[in-house]
C-alpha positions as YAML, in Angstrom:
chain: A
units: angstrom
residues:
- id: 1
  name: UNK
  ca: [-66.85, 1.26, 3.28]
- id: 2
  name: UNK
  ca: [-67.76, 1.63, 7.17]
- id: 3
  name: UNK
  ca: [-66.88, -2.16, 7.54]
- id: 4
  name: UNK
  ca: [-63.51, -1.54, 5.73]
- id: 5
  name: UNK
  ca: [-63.07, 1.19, 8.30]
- id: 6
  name: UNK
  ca: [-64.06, -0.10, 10.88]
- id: 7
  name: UNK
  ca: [-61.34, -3.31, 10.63]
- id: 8
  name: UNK
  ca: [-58.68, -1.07, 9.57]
- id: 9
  name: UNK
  ca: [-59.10, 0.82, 13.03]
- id: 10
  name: UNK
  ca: [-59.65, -2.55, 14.83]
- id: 11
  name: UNK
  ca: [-56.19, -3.67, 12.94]
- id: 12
  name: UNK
  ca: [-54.27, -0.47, 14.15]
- id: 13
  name: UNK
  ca: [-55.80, -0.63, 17.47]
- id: 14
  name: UNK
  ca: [-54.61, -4.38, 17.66]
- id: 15
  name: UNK
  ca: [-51.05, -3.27, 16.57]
- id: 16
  name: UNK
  ca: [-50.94, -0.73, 18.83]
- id: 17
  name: UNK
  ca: [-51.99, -2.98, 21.85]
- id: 18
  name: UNK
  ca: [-49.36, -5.29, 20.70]
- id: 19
  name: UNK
  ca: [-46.39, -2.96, 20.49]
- id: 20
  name: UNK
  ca: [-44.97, -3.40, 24.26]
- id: 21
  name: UNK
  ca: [-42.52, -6.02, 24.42]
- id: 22
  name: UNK
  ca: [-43.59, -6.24, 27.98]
- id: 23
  name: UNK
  ca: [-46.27, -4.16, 30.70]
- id: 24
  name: UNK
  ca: [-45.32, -2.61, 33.51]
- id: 25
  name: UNK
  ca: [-46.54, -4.11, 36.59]
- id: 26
  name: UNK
  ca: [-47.54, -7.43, 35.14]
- id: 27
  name: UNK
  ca: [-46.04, -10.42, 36.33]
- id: 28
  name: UNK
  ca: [-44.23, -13.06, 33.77]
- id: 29
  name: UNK
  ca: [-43.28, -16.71, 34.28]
- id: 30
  name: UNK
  ca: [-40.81, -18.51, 32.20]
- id: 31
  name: UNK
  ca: [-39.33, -22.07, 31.69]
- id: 32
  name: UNK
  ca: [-36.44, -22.22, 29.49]
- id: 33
  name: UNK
  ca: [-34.05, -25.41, 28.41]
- id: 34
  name: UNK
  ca: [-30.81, -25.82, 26.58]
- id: 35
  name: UNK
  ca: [-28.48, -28.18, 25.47]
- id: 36
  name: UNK
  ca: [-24.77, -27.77, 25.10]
- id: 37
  name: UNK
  ca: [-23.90, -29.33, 21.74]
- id: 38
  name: UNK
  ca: [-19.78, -28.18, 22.33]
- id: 39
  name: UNK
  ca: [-17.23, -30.50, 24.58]
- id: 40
  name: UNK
  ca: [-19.51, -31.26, 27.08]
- id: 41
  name: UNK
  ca: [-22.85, -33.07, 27.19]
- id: 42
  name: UNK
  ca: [-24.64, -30.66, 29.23]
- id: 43
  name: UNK
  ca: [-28.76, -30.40, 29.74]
- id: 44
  name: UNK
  ca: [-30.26, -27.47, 31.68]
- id: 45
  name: UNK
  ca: [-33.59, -26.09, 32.63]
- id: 46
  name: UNK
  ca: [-34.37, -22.55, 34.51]
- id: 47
  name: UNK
  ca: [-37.64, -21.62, 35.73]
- id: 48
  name: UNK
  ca: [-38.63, -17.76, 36.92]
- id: 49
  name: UNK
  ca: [-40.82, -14.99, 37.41]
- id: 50
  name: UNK
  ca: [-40.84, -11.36, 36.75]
- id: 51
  name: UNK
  ca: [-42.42, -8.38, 37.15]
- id: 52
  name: UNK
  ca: [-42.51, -5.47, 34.15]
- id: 53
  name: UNK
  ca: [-40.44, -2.36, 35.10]
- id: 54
  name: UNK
  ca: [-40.62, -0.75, 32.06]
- id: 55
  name: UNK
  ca: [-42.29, -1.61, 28.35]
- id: 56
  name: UNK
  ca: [-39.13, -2.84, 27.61]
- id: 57
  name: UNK
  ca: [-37.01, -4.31, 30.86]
- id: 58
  name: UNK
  ca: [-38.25, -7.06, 33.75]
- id: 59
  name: UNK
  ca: [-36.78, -7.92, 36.62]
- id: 60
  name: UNK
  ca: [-37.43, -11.55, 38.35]
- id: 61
  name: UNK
  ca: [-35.77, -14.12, 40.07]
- id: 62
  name: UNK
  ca: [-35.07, -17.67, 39.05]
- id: 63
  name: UNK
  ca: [-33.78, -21.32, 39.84]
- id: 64
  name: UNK
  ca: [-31.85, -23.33, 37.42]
- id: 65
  name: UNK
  ca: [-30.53, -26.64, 36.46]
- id: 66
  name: UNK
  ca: [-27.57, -28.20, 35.05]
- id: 67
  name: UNK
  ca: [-26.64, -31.60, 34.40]
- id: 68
  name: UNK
  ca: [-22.81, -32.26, 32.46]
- id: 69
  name: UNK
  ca: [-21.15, -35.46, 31.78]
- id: 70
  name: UNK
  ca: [-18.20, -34.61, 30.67]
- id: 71
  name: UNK
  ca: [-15.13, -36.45, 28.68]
- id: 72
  name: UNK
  ca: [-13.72, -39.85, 30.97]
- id: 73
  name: UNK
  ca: [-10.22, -37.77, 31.11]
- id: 74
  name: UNK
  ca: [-11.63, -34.97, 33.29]
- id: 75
  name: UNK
  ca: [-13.99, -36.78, 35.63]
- id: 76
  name: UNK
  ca: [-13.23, -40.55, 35.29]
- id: 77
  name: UNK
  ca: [-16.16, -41.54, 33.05]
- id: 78
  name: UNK
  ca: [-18.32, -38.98, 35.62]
- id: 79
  name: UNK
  ca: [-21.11, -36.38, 35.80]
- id: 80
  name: UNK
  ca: [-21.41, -33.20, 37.52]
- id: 81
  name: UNK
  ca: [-25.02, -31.55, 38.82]
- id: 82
  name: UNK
  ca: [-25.48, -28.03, 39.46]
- id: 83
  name: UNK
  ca: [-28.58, -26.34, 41.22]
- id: 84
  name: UNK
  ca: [-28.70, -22.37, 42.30]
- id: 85
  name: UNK
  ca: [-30.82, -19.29, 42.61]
- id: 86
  name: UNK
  ca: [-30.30, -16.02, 41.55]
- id: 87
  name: UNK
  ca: [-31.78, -12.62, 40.03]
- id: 88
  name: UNK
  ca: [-32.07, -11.90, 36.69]
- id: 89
  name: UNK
  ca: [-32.70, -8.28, 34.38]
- id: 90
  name: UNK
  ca: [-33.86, -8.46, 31.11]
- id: 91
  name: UNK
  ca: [-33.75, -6.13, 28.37]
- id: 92
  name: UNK
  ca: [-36.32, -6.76, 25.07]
- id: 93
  name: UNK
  ca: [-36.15, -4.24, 21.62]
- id: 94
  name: UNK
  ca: [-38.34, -4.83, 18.50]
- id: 95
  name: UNK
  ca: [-36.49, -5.18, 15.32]
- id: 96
  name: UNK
  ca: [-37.03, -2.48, 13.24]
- id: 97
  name: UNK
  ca: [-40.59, -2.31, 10.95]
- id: 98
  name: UNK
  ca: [-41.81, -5.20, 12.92]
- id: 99
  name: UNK
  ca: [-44.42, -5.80, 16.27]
- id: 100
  name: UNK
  ca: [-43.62, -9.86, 16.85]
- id: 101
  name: UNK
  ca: [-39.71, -10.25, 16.52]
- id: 102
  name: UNK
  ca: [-36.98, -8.69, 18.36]
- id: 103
  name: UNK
  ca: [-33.62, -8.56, 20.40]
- id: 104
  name: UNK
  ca: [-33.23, -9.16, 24.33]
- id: 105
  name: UNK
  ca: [-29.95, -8.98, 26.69]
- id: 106
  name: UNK
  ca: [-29.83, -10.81, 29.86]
- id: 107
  name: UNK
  ca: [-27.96, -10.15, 32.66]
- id: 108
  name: UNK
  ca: [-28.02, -12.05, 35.86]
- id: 109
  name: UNK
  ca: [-26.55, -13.15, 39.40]
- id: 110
  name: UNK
  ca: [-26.75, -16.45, 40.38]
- id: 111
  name: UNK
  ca: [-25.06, -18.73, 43.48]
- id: 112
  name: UNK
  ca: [-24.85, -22.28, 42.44]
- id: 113
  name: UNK
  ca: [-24.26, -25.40, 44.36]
- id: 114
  name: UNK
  ca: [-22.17, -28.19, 42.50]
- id: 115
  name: UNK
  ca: [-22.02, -31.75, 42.94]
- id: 116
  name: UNK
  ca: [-19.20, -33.97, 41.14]
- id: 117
  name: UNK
  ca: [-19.79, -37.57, 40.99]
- id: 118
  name: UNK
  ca: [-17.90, -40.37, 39.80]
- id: 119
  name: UNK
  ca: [-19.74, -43.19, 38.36]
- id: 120
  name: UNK
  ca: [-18.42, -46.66, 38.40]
- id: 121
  name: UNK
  ca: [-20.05, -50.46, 38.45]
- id: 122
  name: UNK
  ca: [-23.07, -48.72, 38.01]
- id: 123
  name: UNK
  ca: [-23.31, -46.49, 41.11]
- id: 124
  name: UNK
  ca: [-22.61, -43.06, 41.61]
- id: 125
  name: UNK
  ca: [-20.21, -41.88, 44.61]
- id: 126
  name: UNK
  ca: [-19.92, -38.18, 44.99]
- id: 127
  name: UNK
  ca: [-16.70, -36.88, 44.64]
- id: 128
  name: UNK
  ca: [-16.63, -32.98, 45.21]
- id: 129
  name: UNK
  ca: [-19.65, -30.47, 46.61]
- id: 130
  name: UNK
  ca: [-18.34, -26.40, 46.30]
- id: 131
  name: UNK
  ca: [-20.19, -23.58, 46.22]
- id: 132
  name: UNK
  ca: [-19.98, -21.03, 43.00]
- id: 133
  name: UNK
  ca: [-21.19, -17.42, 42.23]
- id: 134
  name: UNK
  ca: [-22.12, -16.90, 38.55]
- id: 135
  name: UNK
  ca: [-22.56, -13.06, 36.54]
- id: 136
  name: UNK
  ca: [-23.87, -13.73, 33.04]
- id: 137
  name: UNK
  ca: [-24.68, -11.98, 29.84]
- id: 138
  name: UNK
  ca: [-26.73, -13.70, 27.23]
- id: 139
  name: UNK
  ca: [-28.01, -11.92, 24.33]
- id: 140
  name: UNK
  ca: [-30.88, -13.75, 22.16]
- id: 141
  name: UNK
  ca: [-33.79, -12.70, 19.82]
- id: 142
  name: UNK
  ca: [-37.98, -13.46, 20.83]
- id: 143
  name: UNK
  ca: [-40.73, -13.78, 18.78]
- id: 144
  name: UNK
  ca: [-43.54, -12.81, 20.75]
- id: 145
  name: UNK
  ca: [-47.24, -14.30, 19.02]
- id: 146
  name: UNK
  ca: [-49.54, -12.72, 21.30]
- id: 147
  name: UNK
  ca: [-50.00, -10.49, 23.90]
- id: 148
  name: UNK
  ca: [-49.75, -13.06, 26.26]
- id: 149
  name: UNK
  ca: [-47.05, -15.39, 25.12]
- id: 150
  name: UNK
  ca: [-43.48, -14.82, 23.87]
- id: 151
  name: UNK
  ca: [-41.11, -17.22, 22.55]
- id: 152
  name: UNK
  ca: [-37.03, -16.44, 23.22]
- id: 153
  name: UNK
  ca: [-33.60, -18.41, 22.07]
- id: 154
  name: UNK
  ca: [-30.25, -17.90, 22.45]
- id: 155
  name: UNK
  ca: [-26.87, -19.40, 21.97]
- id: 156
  name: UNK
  ca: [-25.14, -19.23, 25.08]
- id: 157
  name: UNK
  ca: [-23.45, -15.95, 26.65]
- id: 158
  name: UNK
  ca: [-20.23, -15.04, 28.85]
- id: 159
  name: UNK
  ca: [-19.68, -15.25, 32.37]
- id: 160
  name: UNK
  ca: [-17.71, -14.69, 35.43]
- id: 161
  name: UNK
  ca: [-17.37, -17.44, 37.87]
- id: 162
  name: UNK
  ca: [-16.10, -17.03, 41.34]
- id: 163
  name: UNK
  ca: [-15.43, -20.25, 43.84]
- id: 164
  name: UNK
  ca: [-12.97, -21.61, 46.41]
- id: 165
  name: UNK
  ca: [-11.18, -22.53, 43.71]
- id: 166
  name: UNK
  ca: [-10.71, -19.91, 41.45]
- id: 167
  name: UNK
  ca: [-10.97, -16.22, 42.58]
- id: 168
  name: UNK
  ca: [-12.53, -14.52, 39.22]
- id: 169
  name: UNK
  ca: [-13.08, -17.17, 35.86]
- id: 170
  name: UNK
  ca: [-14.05, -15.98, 32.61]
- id: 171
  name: UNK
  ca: [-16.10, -18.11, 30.67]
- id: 172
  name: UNK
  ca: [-18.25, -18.35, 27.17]
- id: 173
  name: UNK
  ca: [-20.74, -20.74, 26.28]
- id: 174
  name: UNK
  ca: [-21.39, -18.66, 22.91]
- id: 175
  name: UNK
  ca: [-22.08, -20.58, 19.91]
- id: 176
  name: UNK
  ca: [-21.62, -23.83, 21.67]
- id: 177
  name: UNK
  ca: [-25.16, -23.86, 23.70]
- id: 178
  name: UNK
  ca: [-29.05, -24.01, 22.47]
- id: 179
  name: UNK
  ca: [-31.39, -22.27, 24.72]
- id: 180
  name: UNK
  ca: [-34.90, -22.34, 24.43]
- id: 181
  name: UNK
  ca: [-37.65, -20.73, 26.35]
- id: 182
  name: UNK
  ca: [-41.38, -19.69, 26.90]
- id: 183
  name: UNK
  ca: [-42.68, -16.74, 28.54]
- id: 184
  name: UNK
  ca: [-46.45, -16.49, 29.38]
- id: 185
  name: UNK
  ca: [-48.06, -13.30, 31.08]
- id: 186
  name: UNK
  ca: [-50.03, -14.09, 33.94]
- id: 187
  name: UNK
  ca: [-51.72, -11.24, 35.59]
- id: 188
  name: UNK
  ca: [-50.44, -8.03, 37.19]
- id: 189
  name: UNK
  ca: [-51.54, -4.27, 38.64]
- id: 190
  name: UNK
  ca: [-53.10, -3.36, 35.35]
- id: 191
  name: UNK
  ca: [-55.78, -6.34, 34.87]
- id: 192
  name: UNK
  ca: [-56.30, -5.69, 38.48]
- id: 193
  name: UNK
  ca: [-57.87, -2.47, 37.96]
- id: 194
  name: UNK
  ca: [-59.17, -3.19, 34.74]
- id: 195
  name: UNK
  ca: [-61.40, -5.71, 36.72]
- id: 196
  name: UNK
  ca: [-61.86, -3.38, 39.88]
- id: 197
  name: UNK
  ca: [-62.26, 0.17, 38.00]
...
C-alpha cells in the first residue's frame, strides 16, 4: 500500500514537473531543417538560442540557411543561396488532457542576404547579390519527451518580404514546406541557484 502511494505521488510529482512547455530564465538551443517539396527544390537549416520569458513564450535569436534551385525558365538552369540573422518569439500551448504534445506560433524578423548564381559548363558565376527583410508566421505542433528535450514540425508559414525590388511581398510557404526541429534545454537562472542555494 505505502509503495503504491508512494509511486502514485512520485507519478503526479513527475507530471507536475513536466507541465511547463518551457522555464523561465532557462536558456534553449535549437537546430531545425526543412525541405520544400512545392515548385522549388529548396533545403534550409536555422540554428538559435533562447531564453524562457514565460512557461509558455521564448524569445532568442537565430541564423538561417537556404539553398533553392529553381526551374531552368526562372534562373537559366541556376541556384540561389540565402544566409541572414534575425529574432525570433515563440509561443507553445499543450493540447488539451495531455503533458507531451502541443501547439506553437512563431513569429520572427529576419534580414537576409541573397546570392543568385547561374550555373553553366560546370561552374557557377554569380549573377545577382540584394539584400531582403523577412516577417514570418509559422504555426506547428511539438512533442516534447522530456524535460529537457522537445521535438517541433511545421509546414511552412506566411511572410512579408521587403527588398530593393519589391517594397512589401506577401508570401506562403504553407503546405508546400517540411520543417523539422530539435530543442534541447541547456542551463539557465534556475539550475543556477538550485546548485548555489
Amino acid at each position: 500500500m505505502r509503495k503504491k502511494l508512494f509511486f502514485s505521488i512520485l507519478a503526479l510529482l513527475t507530471c507536475f514537473h513536466l507541465s511547463a512547455q518551457v522555464e523561465k530564465g532557462q536558456f534553449y538551443g535549437e537546430a531545425t531543417f526543412g525541405k520544400r517539396i512545392v515548385k522549388f527544390n529548396t533545403n534550409t537549416m536555422q540554428s538559435s538560442f533562447s531564453v524562457g520569458l514565460s512557461e509558455h513564450s521564448t524569445l532568442g535569436v537565430f541564423y538561417n540557411y537556404t539553398r533553392s534551385k529553381s526551374t531552368p525558365s526562372i534562373f537559366s538552369n541556376g541556384y540561389f543561396v540565402s544566409q541572414g540573422v534575425g529574432v525570433s518569439y515563440n509561443y507553445y500551448r499543450y493540447l488539451k488532457n495531455s503533458r507531451k504534445w502541443g501547439w506553437y506560433i512563431n513569429g520572427s524578423f529576419a534580414a537576409n542576404q541573397t546570392s543568385v548564381y547561374d550555373k553553366s559548363a560546370g561552374s557557377s558565376i554569380l549573377n545577382n547579390r540584394y539584400s531582403q527583410r523577412e516577417l514570418s508566421f509559422t504555426p506547428g505542433i511539438f512533442f516534447k519527451p522530456s524535460q529537457r528535450v522537445m521535438l517541433c514540425a511545421n509546414i511552412g508559414g506566411v511572410s512579408l518580404l521587403n527588398s530593393r525590388y519589391d517594397f512589401i511581398t506577401p508570401r506562403s510557404s504553407f503546405a508546400s514546406q517540411l520543417n523539422v526541429g530539435i530543442r534541447i534545454k541547456i542551463g539557465g537562472q534556475s539550475e543556477k541557484k538550485k546548485r548555489h542555494p
